[in-house]
C-alpha positions in Angstrom: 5.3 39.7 -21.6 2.3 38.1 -20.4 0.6 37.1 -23.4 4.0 35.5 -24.8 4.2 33.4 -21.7 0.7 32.4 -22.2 1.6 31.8 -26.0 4.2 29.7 -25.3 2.6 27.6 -22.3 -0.5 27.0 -24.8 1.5 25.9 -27.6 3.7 23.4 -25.5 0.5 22.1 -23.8 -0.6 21.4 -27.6 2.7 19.5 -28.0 2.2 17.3 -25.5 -1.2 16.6 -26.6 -3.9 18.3 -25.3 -5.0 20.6 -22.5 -3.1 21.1 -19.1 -3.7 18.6 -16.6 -2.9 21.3 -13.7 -5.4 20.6 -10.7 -6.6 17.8 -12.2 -7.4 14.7 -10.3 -7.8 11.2 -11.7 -11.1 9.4 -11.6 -10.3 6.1 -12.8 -7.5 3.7 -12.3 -6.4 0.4 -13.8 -5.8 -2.4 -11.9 -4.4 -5.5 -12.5 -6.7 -8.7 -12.2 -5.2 -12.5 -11.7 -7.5 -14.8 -9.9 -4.8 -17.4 -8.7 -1.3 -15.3 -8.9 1.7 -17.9 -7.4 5.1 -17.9 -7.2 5.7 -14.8 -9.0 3.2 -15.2 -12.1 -0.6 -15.6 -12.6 -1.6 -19.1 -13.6 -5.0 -17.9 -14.1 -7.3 -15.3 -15.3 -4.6 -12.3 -15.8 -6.1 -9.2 -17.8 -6.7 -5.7 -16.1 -9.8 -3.9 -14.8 -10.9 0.0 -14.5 -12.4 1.2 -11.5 -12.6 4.7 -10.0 -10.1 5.8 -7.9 -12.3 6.0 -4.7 -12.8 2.2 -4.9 -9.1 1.0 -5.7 -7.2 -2.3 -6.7 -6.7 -4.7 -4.0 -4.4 -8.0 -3.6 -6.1 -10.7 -1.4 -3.3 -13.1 -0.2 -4.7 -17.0 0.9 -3.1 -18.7 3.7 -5.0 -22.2 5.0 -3.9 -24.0 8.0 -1.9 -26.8 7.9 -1.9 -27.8 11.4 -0.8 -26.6 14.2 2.6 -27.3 14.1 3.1 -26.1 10.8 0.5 -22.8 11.0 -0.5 -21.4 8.3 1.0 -21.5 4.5 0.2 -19.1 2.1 -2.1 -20.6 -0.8 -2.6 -17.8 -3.2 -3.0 -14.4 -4.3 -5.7 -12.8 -5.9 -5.8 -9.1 -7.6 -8.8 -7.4 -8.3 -10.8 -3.9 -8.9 -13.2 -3.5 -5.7 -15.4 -1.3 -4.0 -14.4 -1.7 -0.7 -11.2 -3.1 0.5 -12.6 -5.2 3.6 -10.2 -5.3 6.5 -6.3 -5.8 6.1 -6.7 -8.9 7.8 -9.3 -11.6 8.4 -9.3 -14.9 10.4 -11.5 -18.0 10.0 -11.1 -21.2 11.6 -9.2 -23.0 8.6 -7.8 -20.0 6.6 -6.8 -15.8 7.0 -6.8 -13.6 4.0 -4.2 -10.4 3.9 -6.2 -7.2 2.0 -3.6 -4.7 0.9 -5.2 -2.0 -1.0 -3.9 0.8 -3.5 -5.3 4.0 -5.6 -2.0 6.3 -6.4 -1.9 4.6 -9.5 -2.0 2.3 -12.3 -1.7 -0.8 -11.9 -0.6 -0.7 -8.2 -1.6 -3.7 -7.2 0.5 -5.5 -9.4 3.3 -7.9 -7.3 1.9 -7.3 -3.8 1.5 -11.5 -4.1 2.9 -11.6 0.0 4.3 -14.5 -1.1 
């Protein structure tokens, strides 16, 4: 009973082209890349990128100061592959940036434009 169970698992693994993936973990990931993604669509530099899971996709959201009546207004969004992600959030005197970072898989990254 066994070995027909074994048969049968074997043969449908070979079905679905190639060997188990049980215990498995992914090492690399695709990520989208758009270096100035607005309003829903990339106007520039769209194409994808592979890095390994560890590392991650990100989407880096632009918002410059207007004044200080108005605040801030978001600019832009960028996707990339990186090594690090940086901190979610970081504040200079005219600008902020919004880092949100994914790895749980492809193309995660894609449409997390804040904006």
């Amino acid at each position: 009973m066994d070995k027909m169970f074994l048969l049968g698992l074997s043969l449908f693994c070979l079905l679905r082209g190639g060997e188990p993936k049980f215990g498995k973990k992914k090492i690399e990931i695709v990520c989208a890349t758009c270096e100035k993604f607005r309003k829903g669509s990339c106007e520039e530099g769209e194409g994808t990128c592979v890095t390994k899971v560890k590392n991650g996709c990100r989407s880096q959201s632009l918002y410059a100061y207007a004044d200080e009546s108005k605040g801030s207004t978001y600019t832009y969004t960028k996707m990339e592959c990186v090594d690090t992600c940086g901190e979610p959030m970081v504040f200079r005197a005219w600008f902020h940036l919004v880092n949100i970072c994914c790895s749980d898989k492809n193309l995660c990254n894609k449409g997390y434009a804040l904006a």
